[in-house]
N, C-alpha and C positions, 0 to 999 in steps of 0.2 A: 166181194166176189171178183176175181178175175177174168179175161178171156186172153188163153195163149194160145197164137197160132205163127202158121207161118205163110208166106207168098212170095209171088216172083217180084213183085213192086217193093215191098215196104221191109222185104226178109221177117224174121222174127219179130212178133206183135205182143207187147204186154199191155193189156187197156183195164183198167179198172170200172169197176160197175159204177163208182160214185166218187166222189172227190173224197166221200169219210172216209173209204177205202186205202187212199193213201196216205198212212201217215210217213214220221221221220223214217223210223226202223224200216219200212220195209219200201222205201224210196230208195233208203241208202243199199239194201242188198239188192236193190234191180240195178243202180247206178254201177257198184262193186262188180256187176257181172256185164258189166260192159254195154249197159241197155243206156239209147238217148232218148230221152223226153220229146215229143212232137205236141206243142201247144193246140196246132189247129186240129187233129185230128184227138187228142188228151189221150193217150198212149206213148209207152216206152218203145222203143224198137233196135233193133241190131240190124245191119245189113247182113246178106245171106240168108240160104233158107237150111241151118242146121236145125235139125230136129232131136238131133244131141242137145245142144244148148234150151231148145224150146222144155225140153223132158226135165234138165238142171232146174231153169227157173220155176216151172210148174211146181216142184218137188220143193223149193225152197219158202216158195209161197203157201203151199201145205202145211209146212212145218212153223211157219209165223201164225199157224192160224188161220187161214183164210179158204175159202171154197175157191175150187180154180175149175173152171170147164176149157177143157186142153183140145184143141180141134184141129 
């Protein structure tokens, strides 16, 4: 499962539930969309708060498979 959201601090937030959650394939379609990895907090992120881009990735995450609760 994922959690995608967005805010004024971190912009667009991709965090996965677990670390099994991220394998190669769907690392590389968050990386492809422009999303950087943040170790201390173990979420992907984009600056800015699109909610365009938030809906892209949510929907891409879907489509891999995986449950996404989009907030």
């Amino acid at each position: 499962m994922y959690l995608v959201t967005t805010g004024t601090r971190l912009g667009v937030v991709v965090a996965p539930e677990c670390a099994d959650d991220l394998d190669d394939e769907t690392r590389a379609v968050i990386e492809d969309a422009a999303f950087i990895w943040l170790p201390d907090i173990e979420a992907f992120i984009q600056p800015g708060q699109d909610r365009q881009a938030a809906a892209r990735i949510a929907l891409r995450l879907v489509r891999l498979g995986h449950d996404v609760l989009a907030v």
